[in-house]
N, C-alpha and C positions, 0 to 999 in steps of 0.2 A: 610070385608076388614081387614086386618094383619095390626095389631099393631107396626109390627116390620117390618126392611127396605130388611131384610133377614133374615137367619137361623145361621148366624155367632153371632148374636147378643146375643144369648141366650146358646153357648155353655157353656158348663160345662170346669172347670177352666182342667182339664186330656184334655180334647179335646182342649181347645187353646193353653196348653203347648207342644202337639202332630202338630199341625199342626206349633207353632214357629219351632220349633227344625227342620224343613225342609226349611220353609221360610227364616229362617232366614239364614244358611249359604249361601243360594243359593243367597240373596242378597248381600252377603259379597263379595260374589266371582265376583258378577257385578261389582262391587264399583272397589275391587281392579284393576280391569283392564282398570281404565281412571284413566288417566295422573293427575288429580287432587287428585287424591287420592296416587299419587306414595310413599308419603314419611308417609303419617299417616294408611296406612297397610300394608306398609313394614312390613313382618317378621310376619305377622299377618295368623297363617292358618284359612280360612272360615270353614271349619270342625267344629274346635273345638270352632265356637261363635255359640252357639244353646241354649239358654237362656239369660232372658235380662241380669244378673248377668255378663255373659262373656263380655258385651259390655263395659265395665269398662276398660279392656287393652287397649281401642281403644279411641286415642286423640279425645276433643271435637273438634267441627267443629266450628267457628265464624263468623258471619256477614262479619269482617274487613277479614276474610281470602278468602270468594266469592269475597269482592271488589280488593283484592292484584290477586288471582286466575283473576278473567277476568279481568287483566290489561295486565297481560301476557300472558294468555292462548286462548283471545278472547271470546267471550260475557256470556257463562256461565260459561268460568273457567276451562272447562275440568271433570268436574262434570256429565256433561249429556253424557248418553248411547248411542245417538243416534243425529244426525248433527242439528245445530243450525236449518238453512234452512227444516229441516224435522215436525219440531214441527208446529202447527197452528195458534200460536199464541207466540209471543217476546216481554214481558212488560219493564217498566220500573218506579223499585221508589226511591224515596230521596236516594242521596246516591254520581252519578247516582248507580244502581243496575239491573239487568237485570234476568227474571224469563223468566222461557217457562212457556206456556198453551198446553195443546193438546184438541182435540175436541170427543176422547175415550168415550165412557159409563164413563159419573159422572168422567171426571177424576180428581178434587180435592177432591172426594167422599163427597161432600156439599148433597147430595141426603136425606143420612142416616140421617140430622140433620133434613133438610124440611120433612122428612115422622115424625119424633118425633115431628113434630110442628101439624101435623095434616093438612100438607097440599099437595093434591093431585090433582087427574085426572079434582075433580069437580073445581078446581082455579085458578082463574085470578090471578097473583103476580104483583105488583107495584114494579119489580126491583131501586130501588133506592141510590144504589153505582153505582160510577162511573167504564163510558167503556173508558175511555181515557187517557192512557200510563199504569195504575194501575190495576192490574187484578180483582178484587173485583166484578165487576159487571159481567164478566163472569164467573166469580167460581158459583156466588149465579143461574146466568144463567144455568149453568149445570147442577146444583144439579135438579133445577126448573122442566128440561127437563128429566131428572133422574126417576123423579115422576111424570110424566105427565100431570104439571102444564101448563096454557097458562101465557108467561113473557109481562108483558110492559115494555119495556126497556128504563126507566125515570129517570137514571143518579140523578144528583141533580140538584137544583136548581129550576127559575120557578112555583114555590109554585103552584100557581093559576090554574095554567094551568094544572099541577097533579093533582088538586082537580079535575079540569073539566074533566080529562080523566078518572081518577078514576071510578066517580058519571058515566060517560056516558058508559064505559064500564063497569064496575058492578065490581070490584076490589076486593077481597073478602081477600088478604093477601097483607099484606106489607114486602118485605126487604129493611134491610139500616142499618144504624147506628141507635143509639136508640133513639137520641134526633128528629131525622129529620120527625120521625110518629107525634111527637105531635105538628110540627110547622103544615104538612100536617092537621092535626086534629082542629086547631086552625084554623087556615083560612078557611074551612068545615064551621064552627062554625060558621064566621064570617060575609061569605056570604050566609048562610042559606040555607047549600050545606050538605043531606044527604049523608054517604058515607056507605058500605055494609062491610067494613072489620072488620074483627073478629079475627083474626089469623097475630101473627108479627113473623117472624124470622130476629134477631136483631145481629151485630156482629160491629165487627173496632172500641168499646170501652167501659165501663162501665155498665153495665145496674142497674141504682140504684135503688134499694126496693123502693123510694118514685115515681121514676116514672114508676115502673112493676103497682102499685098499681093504680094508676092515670089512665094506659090502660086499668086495670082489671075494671074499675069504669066505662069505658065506651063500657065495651064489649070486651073487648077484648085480649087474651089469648097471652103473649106475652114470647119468650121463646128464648134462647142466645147461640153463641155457639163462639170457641175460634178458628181463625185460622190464618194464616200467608200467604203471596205473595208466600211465597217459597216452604211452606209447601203443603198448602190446608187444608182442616178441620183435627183440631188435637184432641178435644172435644166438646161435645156438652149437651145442658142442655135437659132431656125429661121433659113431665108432670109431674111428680115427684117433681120435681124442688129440687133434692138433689144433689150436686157438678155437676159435668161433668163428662159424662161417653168417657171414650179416644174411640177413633174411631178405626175402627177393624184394619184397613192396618197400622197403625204407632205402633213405642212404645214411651211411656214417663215414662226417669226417672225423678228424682227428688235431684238432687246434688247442693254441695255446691258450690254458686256463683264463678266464678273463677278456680274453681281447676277440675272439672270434678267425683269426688268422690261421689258417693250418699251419701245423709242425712240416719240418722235412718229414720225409718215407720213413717210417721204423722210431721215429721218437714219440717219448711219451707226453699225453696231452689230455685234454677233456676231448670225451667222445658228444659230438652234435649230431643230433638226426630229424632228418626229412622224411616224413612218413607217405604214402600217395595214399592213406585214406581218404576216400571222397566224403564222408560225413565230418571228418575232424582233422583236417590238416592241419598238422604244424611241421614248420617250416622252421630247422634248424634251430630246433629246439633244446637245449644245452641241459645235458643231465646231471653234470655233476660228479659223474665217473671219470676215471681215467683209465687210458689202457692203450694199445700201438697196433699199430699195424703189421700181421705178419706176412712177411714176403710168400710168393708162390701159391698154390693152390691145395686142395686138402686132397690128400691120397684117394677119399672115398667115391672122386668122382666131381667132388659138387666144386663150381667154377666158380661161385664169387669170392669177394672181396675178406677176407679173413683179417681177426682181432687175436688178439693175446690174450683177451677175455678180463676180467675188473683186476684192475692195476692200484685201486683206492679213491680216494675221496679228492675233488680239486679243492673243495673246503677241509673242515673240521668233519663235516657229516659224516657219520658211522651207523651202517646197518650191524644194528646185533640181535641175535634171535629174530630176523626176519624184519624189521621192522627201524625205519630211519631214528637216530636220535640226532638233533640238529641243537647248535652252538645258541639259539635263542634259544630253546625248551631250556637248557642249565642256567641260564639268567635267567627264565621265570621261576625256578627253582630256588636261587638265592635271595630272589626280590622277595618270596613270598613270608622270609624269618629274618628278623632283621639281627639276629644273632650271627648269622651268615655272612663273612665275610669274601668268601670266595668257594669254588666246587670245580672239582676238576671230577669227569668221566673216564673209567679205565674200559677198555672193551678186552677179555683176555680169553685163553680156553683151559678149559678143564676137563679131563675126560672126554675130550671129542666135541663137547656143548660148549655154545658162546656162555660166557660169564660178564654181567655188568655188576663195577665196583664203584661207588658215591662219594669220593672221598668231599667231605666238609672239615673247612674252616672254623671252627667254633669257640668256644670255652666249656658249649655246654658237653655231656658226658654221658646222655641215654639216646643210641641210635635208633633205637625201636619209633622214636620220637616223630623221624623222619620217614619212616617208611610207606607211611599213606601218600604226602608230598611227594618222594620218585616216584611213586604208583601214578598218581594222579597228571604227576607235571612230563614224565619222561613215557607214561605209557608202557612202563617195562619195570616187573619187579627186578632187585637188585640188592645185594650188599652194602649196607652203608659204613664206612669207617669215618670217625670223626677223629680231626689232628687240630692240632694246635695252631693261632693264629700265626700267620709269619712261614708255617710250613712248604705249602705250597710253591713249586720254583714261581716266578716272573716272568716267564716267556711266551705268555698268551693264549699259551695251550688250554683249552679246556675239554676236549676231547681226545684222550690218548690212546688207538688203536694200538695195541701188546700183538696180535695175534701177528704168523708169523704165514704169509702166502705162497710159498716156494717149499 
């Protein structure tokens, strides 16, 4: 059985310079011909963008400009190739935000990442991202189907009942986020429930060395990869476990925060990507991660361009438990009690699992008070600490990532 998910993986850096310099203006020229794109390739000829160097004339692309775009343009904004109603699938995350799916061969190319995990035709996968408004649990679904895995499609939650399906159907891979294998493992544990998986492909946040090592202590080979609702898989980690090797159909540069300009080679920056999906091109679409480029190529074989893998936020934005918390959700949270003078977010860990803390400003003195409002405004239960006016330092902060990446 091949190593590799196809033959693009191993090109020689002439042959993938050879086949951009086609791909790439012919995406250009898609782009430019919807209405979302009228004003940032104005004046732009696709001709002459035929390396990633050239993509630099070409404004970044921002989250806040898809939500301003489908406010006016209708649900994707004018971005997609091809009519809302045509696609297979219409998500929807924090924001609101509105992403297509299609049902195409691997169309997030999530495939590439589960054949580097080592997982194929012989495995059950215990899908474990959610299928409800958020794409996540069909992307990892496709890939699944990509590779001729069998999916159990077990969203979250329910612990017990995943073990039991797990153990009776013979589970042999887990996807999810990274934390939720080892509650699934722990409960295993606790009702003296053998489980068969060996194999994790882990994504939507962190994977920390003390709990890679924790899987590897119990068998089990767990491996990470980078992608987005809007994107689909933009990096992926192989066996090697050296940075992330970027995925064939996108590009990633690597520029400074805000301005669109690439970094020198090896410094840290916001990662921007160009995707060559024909139904939903975007073009240097700025996500908001950071992270660098790492020199060389990955031991496993595979030739492209390799990352360091999430380096942090270029904002305040913190994924915790899988799921963005962003610097306006905490101002809609203090707007909503006028008791509230200020709220800072701690993101910490505990046990292996992400932990979110609330600290409020108050005079008032029953936290319980508050805990429907973080449910409700942040999408994520949490701890609320209430402090005294005045507490809180002054220096802007309202999102303070604790956790520690190295």
């Amino acid at each position: 059985m091949s190593l590799h998910f196809d033959e693009l993986e191993t090109r020689s850096a002439d042959a993938r310079a050879a086949d951009l310099a086609k791909a790439l203006p012919a995406q250009i020229a898609r782009a430019k011909a919807l209405p979302g794109y009228a004003t940032s390739l104005a004046g732009i000829d696709p001709a002459a963008i035929t390396q990633i160097a050239d993509l630099a004339r070409i404004p970044v692309l921002r989250k806040s400009d898809l939500t301003m775009a489908q406010a006016n343009l209708g649900p994707l904004g004018g971005y997609n190739a091809k009519p809302a109603n045509s696609f297979a699938h219409m998500f929807q995350s924090p924001g609101p935000i509105y992403e297509p799916g299609g049902d195409g061969h691997d169309w997030w190319r999530m495939g590439r990442f589960l054949k580097a995990c080592g997982i194929g035709e012989d495995d059950i996968v215990q899908n474990c991202f959610g299928y409800h408004l958020t794409p996540a649990g069909m992307i990892f679904e496709s890939g699944a189907r990509a590779v001729g895995a069998t999916v159990i499609p077990a969203g979250t939650g329910q612990t017990e009942l995943q073990v039991q399906a797990a153990a009776a159907i013979g589970t042999t891979a887990y996807v999810g986020t990274p934390d939720y294998l080892k509650v699934i493992l722990d409960k295993a544990e606790a009702i003296g429930t053998k489980l068969q998986i060996t194999k994790a492909a882990v994504g939507g946040g962190a994977l920390f060395p003390s709990l890679r090592q924790e899987y590897a202590d119990r068998g089990i080979t767990c491996l990470q990869s980078y992608a987005t609702a809007d994107l689909g898989n933009i990096a992926y980690e192989s066996p090697a476990m050296e940075g992330m090797i970027i995925d064939e159909h996108v590009i990633v540069e690597i520029v400074t925060p805000g301005t669109g300009i690439p970094v020198a080679p090896g410094q840290v920056g916001e990662v921007v990507v160009t995707t060559f999906n024909p139904d939903y091109p975007l073009i240097r679409f700025a996500t908001g991660d950071l992270s660098a480029v790492l020199p060389g190529e990955s031991p496993c074989g595979r030739t492209n361009m390799r990352i360091k893998g999430w380096m942090g936020r270029a904002d305040q934005t913190a994924k915790i438990k899988g799921m963005f918390v962003r610097p306006e959700q905490v101002a809609a949270l203090v707007a909503r009690h006028d008791e509230i003078s200020k709220a800072r977010v701690i993101a910490s860990r505990e046990g292996e699992m992400d932990v979110m803390t609330v600290q409020l400003e108050t005079e008032a003195d029953n936290e319980t008070a508050y805990l429907d409002s973080v449910i409700g405004t942040l999408k994520l239960k949490g701890k609320v600490e209430l402090v005294a006016p005045g507490t809180l330092p002054n220096d802007g902060v309202v999102i303070e990532d604790q956790r520690k990446y190295d």
